[in-house]
C-alpha positions as CSV (number, residue, x, y, z in Angstrom):
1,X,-69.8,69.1,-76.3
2,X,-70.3,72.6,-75.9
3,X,-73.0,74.7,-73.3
4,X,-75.3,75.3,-76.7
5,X,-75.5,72.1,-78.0
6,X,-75.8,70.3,-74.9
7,X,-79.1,72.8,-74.2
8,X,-80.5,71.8,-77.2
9,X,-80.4,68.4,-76.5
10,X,-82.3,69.1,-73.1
11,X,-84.6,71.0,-75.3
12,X,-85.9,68.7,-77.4
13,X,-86.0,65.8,-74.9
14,X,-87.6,68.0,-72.2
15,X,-89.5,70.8,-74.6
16,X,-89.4,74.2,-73.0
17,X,-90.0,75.7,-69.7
18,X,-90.2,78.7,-67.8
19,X,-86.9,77.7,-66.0
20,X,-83.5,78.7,-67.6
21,X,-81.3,76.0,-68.2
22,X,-77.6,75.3,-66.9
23,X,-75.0,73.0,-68.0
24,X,-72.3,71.3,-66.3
25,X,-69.5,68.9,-66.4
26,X,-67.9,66.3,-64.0
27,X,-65.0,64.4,-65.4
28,X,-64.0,60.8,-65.1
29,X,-61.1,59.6,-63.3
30,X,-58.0,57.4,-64.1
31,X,-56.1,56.2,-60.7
32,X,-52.6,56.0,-61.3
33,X,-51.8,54.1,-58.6
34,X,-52.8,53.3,-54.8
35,X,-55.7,50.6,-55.9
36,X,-58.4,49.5,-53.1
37,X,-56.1,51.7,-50.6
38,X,-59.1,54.9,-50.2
39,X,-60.9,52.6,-48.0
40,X,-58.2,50.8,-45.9
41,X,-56.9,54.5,-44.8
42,X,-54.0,54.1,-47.6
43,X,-52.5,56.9,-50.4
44,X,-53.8,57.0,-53.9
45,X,-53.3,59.1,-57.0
46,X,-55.6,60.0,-59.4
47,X,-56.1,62.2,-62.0
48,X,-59.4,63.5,-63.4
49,X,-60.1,62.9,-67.1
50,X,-61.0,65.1,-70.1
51,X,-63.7,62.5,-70.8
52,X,-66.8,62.3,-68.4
53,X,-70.6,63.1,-68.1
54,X,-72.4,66.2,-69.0
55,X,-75.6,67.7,-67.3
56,X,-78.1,70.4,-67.9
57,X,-81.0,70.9,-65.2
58,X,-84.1,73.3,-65.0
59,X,-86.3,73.6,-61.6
60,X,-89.6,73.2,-62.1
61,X,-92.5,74.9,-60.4
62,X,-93.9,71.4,-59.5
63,X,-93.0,68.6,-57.5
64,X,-92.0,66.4,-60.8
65,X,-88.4,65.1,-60.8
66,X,-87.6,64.0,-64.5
67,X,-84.6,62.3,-64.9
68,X,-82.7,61.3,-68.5
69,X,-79.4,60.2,-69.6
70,X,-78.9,59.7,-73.6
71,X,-76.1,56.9,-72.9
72,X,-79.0,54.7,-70.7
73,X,-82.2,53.4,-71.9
74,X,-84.7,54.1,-68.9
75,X,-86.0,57.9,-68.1
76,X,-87.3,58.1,-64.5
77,X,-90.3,60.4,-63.7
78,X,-90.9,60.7,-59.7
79,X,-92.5,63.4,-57.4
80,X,-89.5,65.5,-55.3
81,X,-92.0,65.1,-52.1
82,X,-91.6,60.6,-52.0
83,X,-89.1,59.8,-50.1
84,X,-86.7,57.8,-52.2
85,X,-84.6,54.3,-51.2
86,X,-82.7,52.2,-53.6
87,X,-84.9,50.6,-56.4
88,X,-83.7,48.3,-59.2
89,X,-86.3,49.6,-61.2
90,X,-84.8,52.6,-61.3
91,X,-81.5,51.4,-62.3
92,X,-78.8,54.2,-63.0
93,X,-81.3,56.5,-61.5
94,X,-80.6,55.6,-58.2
95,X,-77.1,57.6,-58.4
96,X,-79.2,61.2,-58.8
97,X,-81.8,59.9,-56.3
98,X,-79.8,59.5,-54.0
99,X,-78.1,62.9,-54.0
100,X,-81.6,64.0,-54.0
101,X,-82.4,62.0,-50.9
102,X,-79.2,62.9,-49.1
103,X,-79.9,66.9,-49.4
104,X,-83.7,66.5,-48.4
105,X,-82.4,64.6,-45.5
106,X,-80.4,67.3,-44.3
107,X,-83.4,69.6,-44.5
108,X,-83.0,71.6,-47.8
109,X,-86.1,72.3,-49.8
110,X,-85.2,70.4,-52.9
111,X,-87.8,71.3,-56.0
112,X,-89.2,69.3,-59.1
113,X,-86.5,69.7,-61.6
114,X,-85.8,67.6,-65.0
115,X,-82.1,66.9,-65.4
116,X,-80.3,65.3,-68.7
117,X,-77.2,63.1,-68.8
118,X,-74.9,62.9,-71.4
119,X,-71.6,61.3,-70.9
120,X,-68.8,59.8,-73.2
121,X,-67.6,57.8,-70.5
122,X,-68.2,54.5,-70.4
123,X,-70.2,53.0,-67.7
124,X,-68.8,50.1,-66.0
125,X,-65.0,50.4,-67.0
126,X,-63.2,51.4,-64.5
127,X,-63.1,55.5,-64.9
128,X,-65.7,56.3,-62.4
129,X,-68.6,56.6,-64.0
130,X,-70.7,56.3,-60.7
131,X,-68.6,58.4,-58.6
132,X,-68.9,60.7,-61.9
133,X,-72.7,61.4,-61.8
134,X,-72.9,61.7,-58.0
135,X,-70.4,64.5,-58.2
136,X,-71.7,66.0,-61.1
137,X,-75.8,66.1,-59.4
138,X,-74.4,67.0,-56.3
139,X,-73.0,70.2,-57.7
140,X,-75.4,70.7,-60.1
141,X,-77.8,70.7,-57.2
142,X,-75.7,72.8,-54.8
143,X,-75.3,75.4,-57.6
144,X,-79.4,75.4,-58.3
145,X,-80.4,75.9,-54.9
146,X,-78.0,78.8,-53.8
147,X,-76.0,76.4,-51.6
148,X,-72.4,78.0,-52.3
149,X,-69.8,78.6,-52.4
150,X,-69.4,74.9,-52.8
151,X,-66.9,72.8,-50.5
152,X,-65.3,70.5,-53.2
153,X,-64.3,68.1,-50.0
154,X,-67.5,68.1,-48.4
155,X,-69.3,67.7,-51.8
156,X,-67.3,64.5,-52.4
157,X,-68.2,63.3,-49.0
158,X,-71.9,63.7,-49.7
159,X,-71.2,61.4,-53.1
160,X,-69.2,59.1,-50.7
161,X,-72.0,58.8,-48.7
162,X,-74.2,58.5,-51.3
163,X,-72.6,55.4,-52.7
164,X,-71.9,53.9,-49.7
165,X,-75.3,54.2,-47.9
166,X,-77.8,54.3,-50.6
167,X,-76.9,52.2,-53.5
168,X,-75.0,50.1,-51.0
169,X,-71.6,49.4,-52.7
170,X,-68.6,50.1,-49.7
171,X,-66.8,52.7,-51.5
172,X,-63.8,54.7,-50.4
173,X,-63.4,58.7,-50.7
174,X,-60.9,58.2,-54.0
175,X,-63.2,58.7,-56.9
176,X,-65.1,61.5,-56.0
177,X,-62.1,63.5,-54.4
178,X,-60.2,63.0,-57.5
179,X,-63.4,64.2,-59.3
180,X,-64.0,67.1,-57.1
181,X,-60.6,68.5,-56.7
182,X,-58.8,67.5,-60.2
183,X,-56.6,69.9,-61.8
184,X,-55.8,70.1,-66.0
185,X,-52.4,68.5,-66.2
186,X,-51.9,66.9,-62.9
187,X,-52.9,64.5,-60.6
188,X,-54.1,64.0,-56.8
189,X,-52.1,62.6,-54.4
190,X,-54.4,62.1,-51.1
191,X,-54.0,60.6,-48.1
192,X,-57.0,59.0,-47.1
193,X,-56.5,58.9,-43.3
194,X,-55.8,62.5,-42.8
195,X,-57.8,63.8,-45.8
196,X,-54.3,65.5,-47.2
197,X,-53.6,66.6,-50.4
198,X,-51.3,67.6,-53.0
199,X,-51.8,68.5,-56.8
200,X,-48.7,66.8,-58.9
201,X,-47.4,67.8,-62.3
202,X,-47.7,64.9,-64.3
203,X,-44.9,64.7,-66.3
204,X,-44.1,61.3,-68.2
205,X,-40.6,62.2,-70.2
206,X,-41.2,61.2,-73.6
207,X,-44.1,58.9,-72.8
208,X,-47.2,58.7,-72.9
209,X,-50.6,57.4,-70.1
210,X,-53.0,54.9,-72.8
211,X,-56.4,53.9,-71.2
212,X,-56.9,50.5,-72.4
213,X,-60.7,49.6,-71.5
214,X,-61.2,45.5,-72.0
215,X,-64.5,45.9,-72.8
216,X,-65.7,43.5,-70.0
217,X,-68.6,45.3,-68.6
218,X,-68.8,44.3,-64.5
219,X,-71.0,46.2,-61.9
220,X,-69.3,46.5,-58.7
221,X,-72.3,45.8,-56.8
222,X,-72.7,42.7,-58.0
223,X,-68.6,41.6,-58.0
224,X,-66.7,41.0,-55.3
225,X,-65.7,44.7,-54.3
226,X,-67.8,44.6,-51.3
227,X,-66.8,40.9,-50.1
228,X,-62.8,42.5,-50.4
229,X,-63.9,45.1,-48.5
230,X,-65.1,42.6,-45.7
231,X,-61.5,40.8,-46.0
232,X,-60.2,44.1,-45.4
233,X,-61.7,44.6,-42.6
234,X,-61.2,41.4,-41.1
235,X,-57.7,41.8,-41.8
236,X,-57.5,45.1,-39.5
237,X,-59.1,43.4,-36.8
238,X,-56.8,40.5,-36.2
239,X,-54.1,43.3,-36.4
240,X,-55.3,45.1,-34.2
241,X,-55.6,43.2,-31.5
242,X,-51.8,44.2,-30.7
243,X,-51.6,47.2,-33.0
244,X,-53.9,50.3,-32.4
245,X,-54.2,51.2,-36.4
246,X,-57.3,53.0,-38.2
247,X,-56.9,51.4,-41.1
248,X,-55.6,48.5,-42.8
249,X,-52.9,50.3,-44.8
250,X,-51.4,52.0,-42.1
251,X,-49.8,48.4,-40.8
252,X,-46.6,46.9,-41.6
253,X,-45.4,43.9,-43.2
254,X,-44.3,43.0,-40.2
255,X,-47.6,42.7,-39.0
256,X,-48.6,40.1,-41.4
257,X,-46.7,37.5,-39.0
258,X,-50.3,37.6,-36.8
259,X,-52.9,36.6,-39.6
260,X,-52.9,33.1,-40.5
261,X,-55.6,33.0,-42.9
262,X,-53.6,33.2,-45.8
263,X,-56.5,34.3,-48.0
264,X,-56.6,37.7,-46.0
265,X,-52.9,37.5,-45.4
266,X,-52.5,38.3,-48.9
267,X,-55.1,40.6,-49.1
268,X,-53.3,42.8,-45.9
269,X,-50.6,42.1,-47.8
270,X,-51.6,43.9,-51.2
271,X,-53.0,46.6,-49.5
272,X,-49.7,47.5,-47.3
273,X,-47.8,47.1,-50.2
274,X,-49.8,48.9,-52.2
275,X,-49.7,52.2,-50.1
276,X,-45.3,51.8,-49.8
277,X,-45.6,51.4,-53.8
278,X,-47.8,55.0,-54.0
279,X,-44.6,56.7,-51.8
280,X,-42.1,55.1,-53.6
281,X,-43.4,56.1,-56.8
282,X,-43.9,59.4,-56.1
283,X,-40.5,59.9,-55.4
284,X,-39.8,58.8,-58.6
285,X,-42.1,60.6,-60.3
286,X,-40.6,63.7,-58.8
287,X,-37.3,61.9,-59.6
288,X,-37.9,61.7,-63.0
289,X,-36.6,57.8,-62.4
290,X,-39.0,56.1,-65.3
291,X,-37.4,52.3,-64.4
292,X,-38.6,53.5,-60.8
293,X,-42.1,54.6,-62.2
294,X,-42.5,51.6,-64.2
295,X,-41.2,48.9,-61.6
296,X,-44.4,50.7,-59.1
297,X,-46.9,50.3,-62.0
298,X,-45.9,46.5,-62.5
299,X,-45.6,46.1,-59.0
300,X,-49.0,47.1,-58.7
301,X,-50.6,44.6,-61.3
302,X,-48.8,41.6,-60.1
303,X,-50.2,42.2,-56.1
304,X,-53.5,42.9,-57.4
305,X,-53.2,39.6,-59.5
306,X,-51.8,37.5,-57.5
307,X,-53.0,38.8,-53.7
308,X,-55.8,40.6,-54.3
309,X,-57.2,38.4,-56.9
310,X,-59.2,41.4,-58.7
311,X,-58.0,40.8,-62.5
312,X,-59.0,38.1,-64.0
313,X,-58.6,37.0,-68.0
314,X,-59.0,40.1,-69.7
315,X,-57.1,42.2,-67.4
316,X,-54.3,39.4,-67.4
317,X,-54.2,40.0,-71.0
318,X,-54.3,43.1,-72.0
319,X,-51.8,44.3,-69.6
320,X,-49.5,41.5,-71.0
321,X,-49.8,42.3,-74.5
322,X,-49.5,45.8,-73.5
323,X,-45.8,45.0,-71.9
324,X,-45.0,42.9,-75.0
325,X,-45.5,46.3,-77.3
326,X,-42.4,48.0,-78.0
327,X,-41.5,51.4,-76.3
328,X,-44.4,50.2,-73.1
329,X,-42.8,50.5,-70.3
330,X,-45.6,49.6,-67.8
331,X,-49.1,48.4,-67.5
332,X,-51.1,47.5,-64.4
333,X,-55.0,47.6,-64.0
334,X,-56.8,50.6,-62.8
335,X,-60.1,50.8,-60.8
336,X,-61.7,48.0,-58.5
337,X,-60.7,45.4,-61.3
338,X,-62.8,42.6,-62.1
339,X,-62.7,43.5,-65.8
340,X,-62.7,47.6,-66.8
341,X,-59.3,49.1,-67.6
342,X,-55.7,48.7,-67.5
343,X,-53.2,51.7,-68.1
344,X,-49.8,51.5,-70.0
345,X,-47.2,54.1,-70.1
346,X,-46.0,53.9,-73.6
347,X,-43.0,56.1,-75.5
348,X,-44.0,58.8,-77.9
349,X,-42.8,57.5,-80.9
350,X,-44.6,54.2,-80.5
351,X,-47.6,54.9,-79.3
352,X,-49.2,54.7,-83.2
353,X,-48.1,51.4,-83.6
354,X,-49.0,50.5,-79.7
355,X,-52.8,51.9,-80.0
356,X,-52.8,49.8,-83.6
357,X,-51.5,46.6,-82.1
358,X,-52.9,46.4,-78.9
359,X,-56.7,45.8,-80.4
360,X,-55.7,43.5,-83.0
361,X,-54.0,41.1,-80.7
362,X,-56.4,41.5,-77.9
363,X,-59.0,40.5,-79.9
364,X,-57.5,37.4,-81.5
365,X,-57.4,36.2,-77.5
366,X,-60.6,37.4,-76.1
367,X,-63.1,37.7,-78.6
368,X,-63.8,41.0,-78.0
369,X,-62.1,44.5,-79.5
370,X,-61.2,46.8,-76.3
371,X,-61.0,50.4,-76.4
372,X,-58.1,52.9,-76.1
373,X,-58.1,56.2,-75.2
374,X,-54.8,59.1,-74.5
375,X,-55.3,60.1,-70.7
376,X,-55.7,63.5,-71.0
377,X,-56.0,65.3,-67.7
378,X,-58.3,67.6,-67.0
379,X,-60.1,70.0,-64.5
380,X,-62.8,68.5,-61.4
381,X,-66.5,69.3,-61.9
382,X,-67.5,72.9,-63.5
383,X,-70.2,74.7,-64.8
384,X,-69.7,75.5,-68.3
């Protein structure tokens, strides 16, 4: 979508105004690898998406915040001056709230304003839609009221804090650093203790990165993202009485020898893993080693299966078929799980067939006919 049309659209939602309106753009994210590792203090690395969520905004003289997204069916209307919590009633509403909320908080004079979604993202697979919105209002809002020169770090922070505190879901710093900081054509490695990181050329070798969305819709306040989250940490703090660690990623699998529990043993144990698995492949990524790449990506799945427990039927099944596909290398889930999207890395000259096949024989199993999308990798959030 283009600035033009996407102000026309606000247009005849909103009607005219004496405010000029401005258009933006946050992207979506695909994680590579380095899955439930942002909040255990592990590496990750994702890559912003081509796909995401537009948004055009106009202040208002008034106190009236106006809030619309085409892809949702509820418009909020509330005054600027309430002071806003979470409220179901609000539903996806509660993302821009919040932002609102966070930069009244910290003393800014926010005005009315009416702002107007439109993403082709979907919401609930896996790509960071959430993350996706609270980076795009943040900068929309930062941008509006003078606050710049923007601090992409510091603006996924707010998001961070956002998600975590308001809506209440125990997110990590992955999503809306990948959103913030991506780069066309490569991805983001970051290291989530020290806040490091370094833009990778992604460069497959003949292949090609498919998005394979199940279809299964899951919201992660209402999984069990937040109950691993509290294995996690429970994990840490039998560690730690003999290990002085931040976070649950930087133990070893040595230290596995002191939980008994097996349930969290084998979440510490995906979660150490996991964070080798990022290094290792990232050395063969550099490497241009594609049985290395492909032995991390499978790697990854199985662990998530099998000790993290986050896939579940459709996952299980897609990424199966997915390996069964000739010329597919790899396939693993991508996001929190739960349902949401897997990833396979696929050669060239079958990925025709691959995006054909894959549908057809997922939906003989499941019932239901996934998407699939090429990853193409673009830029973090921009005006347009």
């Amino acid at each position: 979508m283009n600035k033009e049309e996407l102000q026309q659209r606000f247009l005849s939602f909103f009607g005219e105004g004496s405010g000029e309106v401005h258009c933006y753009f946050a992207p979506g994210r695909v994680n590579v690898i380095g899955e439930h590792q942002d909040y255990n203090g592990g590496h990750v690395f994702p890559a912003a998406l081509k796909v995401g969520i537009y948004g055009a905004i106009r202040l208002r003289e008034d106190s009236k915040v106006r809030l619309h997204s085409d892809n949702m069916e509820k418009t909020v209307v509330v005054d600027v001056n309430e002071p806003f919590q979470y409220n179901i009633e609000h539903d996806w509403a509660n993302y821009p709230l919040g932002v609102i909320q966070f930069l009244k908080d910290k003393g800014h004079k926010v005005p009315g304003m009416d702002i107007y979604y439109n993403g082709n993202l979907p919401a609930g697979a896996g790509l960071s839609s959430s993350a996706c919105m609270l980076d795009l209002t943040g900068y929309m809002l930062l941008s509006e009221l003078g606050l710049t020169p923007i601090d992409r770090t510091e603006l996924a922070k707010m998001a961070m804090h956002v998600e975590y505190h308001f809506v209440g879901v125990k997110v990590g710093i992955m999503d809306m650093y990948a959103i913030a900081h991506g780069k066309e054509g490569h991805g983001v490695l970051l290291d989530c203790t020290h806040m490091e990181r370094k833009l990778v050329p992604l460069n497959w070798h003949g292949h090609t990165l498919v998005i394979m969305n199940t279809n299964k819709q899951r919201g992660l306040v209402d999984s069990k993202f937040n109950e691993r989250k509290g294995e996690c940490d429970a994990a840490l703090e039998i560690i730690r009485k003999h290990k002085d660690i931040s976070g649950l990623a930087l133990a070893t699998l040595d230290d596995l020898e002191s939980i008994s529990d097996d349930v969290l043993m084998r979440r510490a144990r995906h979660v150490i893993s996991e964070n080798l698995r990022v290094l290792d492949f990232m050395k063969a990524l550099e490497a241009a080693d594609l049985t290395g790449i492909a032995h991390c990506l499978n790697e990854s799945h199985r662990s998530l299966q099998v000790d993290f427990e986050v896939t579940g039927k459709e996952l299980d099944t897609i990424v199966d078929l997915a390996r069964s596909q000739e010329g597919c290398i790899a396939s693993r889930m991508t996001g929190a799980g739960f349902g949401g999207c897997a990833i396979a890395l696929v050669k060239d000259e079958h990925i025709e067939a691959f995006m054909r096949a894959i549908p057809e024989e997922y939906e003989k199993q499941i019932g239901v006919t996934p998407s699939l999308y090429i990853a193409d990798i673009g830029d973090g959030v921009y005006s347009l």
